[in-house]
Structures are given as structure tokens and as C-alpha cells.
C-alpha positions as CSV (number, residue, x, y, z in Angstrom):
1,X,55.5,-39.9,62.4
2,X,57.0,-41.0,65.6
3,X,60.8,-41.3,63.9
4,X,62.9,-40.1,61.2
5,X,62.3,-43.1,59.7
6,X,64.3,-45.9,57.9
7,X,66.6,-45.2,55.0
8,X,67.9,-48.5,52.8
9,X,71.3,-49.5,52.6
10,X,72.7,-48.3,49.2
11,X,75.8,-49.6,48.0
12,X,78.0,-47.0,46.5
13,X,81.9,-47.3,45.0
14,X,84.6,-44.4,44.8
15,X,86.6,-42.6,46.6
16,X,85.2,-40.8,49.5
17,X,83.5,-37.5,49.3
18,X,85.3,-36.3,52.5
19,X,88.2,-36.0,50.5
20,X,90.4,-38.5,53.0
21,X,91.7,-41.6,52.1
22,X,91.3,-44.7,53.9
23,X,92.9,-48.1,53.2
24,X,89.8,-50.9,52.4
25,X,90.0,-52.3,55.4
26,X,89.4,-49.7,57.2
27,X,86.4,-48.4,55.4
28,X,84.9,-51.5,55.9
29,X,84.7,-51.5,59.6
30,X,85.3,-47.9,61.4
31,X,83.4,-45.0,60.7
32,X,86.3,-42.4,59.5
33,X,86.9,-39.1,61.6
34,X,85.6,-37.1,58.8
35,X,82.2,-37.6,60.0
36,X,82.5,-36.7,63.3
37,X,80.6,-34.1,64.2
38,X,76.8,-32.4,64.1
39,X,75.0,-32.7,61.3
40,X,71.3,-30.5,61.0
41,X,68.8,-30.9,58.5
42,X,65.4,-29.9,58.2
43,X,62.3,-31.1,55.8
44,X,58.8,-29.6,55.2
45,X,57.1,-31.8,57.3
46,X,53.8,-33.3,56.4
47,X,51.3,-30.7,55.8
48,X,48.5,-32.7,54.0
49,X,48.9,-36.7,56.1
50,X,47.2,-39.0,53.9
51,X,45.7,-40.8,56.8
52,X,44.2,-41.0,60.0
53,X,47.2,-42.3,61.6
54,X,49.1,-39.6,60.5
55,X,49.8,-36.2,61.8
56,X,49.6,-32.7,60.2
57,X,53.1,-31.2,61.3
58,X,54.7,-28.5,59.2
59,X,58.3,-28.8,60.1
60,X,60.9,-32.1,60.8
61,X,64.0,-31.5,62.0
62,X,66.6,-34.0,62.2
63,X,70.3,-33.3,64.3
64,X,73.1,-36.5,63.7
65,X,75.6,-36.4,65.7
66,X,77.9,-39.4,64.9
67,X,81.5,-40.1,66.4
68,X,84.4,-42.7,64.9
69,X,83.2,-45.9,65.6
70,X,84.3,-49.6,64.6
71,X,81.7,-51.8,63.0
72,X,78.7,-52.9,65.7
73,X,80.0,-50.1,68.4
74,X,78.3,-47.2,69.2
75,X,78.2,-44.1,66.9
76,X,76.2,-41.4,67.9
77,X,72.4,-40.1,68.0
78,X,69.8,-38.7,66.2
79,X,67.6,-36.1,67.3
80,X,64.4,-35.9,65.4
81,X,61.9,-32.9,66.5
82,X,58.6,-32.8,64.7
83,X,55.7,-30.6,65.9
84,X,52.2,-31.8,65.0
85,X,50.5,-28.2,63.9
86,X,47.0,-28.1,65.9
87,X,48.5,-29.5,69.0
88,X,52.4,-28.5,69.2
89,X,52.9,-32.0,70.5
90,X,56.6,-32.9,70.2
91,X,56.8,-36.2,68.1
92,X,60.2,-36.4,67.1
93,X,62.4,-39.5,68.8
94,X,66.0,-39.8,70.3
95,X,67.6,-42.3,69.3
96,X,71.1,-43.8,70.4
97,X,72.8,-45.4,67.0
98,X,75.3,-48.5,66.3
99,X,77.5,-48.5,63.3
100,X,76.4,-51.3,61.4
101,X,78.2,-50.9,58.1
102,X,80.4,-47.8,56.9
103,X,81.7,-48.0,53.1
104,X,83.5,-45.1,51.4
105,X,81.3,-42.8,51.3
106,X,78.1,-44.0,52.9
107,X,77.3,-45.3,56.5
108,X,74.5,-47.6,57.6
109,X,73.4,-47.2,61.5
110,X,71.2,-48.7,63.5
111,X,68.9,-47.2,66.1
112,X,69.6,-49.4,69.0
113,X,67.3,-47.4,71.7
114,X,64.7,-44.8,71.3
115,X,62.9,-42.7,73.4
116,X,60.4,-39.7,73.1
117,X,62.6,-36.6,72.2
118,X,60.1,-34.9,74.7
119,X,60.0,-37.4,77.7
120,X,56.6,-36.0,78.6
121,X,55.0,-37.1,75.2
122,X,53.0,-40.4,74.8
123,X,54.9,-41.1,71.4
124,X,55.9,-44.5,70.5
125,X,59.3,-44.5,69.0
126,X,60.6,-48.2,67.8
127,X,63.9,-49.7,68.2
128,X,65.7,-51.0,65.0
129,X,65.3,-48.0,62.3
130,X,68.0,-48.1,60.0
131,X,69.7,-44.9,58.5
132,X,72.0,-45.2,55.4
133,X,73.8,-41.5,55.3
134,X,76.3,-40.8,52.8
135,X,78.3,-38.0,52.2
136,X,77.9,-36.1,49.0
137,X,80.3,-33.2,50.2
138,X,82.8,-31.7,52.8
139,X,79.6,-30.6,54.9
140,X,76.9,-32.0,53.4
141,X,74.9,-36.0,53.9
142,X,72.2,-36.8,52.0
143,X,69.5,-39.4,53.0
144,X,66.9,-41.8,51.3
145,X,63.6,-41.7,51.0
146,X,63.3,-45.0,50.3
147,X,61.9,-47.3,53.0
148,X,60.0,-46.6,55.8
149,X,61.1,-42.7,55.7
150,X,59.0,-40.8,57.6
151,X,57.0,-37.8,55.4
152,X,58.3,-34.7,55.5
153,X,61.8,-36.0,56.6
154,X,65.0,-33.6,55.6
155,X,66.8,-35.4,52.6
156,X,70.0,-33.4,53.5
157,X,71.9,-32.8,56.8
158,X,74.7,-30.1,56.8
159,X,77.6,-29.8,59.2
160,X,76.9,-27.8,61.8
């Protein structure tokens, strides 16, 4: 529960849900302008962990806040906060991100260093988590939940 988790890459064709227009090239390698900004989301959390390694928390909360980028540059953070319930302890992760693929209307980026998203916590938060976003609106990115995604993980982010 240390993360946000890992989303897989999904490959998706058509015009971008932004609304812009970019020439192929382009959307191959630079993450466009429309994304720019901060993106919140928040999921349920997991209530009922299925496990002893896993955490009761009741709330996950995940802030993106990606910048134009060309392919393998960096693009931004994630926030995740997550508060295991008996406890309070923070385990969310900060993590900074590189844009590793951007088509038309989805972006893969990789978590290139993480940390504790409270410094204080003993939470281990891996390097290497991949995200695929993609944009299903003007202000609105949906996620996976295919991978490693971490239960309880929003499946939506809206512009903030």
C-alpha cells in the first residue's frame, strides 16, 4: 500500500480527448500542453486488506501534476496520501515521474524516485512504478487497475 501502484500501458487510437490536434510526430514523443496542470483523484481506500501485509486505510488520494515533457524527460509528480485507519500513519509516496511514452490520448510515466510522502514515516516506496493515464475528457484522466494497482486507488483524476 506503500504507492499508487502500477497501471499497464494500453494502446489506444483516435483523436485526442483534449480536443487539440497534434501532428504524429509529435504525439509520439512530447507530452502535449493540454495536460499540464493538477489533476486530484480520490478512491475508497481498502477497508477490508485481504492480508497481513496489507493495511486497513479508508481513503487514497492521488494529486498528478504533469508538465509538457519530451519522451524520457521529466514530467511531473504524483502525490499519493493514504491513511492506514487504527494508526493514521501516512503511507502514501512522492514520486518524481519521466515521460516514457505519450500517444494521443494516453501517457505512460515512469516513477523515477520516490520517497515517503510523510518524511517521518518508515514506508518503503519503490522506484520504477509505471502509470498509464489517459484522458477520457477536457478535465477528466482515467487510470487502470490492471497491474500492480494498489487497492483502493482512485480510477479517475479531475483537473484541479
Amino acid at each position: 500500500m506503500a504507492t499508487a501502484g502500477t497501471f499497464v500501458v494500453q494502446h489506444f487510437s483516435g483523436d485526442d480527448a483534449s480536443g487539440g490536434t497534434s501532428s504524429p510526430s509529435s504525439a509520439a514523443t512530447s507530452l502535449p500542453a493540454a495536460w499540464a496542470g493538477t489533476w486530484v483523484g480520490t478512491g475508497p481506500g481498502n477497508p477490508t486488506p485481504g492480508g497481513l501485509s496489507q493495511r486497513r486505510t479508508n481513503r487514497f488520494t492521488v494529486t498528478l501534476t504533469p508538465h509538457p515533457a519530451q519522451q524520457g524527460e521529466l514530467a511531473g509528480k504524483q502525490v499519493s496520501n493514504v491513511s492506514e485507519v487504527n494508526t493514521k500513519i501516512e503511507l502514501g509516496c512522492t514520486e518524481i515521474l519521466k515521460s516514457r511514452e505519450v500517444r494521443k490520448a494516453s501517457m505512460v510515466l515512469k516513477a523515477v524516485t520516490s520517497q515517503p510522502t510523510d518524511r517521518s514515516a518508515d514506508v518503503g516506496c519503490p522506484n520504477g512504478n509505471v502509470y498509464v493515464v489517459t484522458m477520457t475528457g477536457r478535465d477528466t484522466l482515467s487510470l487502470s487497475d490492471e497491474g500492480d494497482q494498489s487497492a483502493g486507488a482512485p480510477s479517475t483524476l479531475t483537473r484541479w
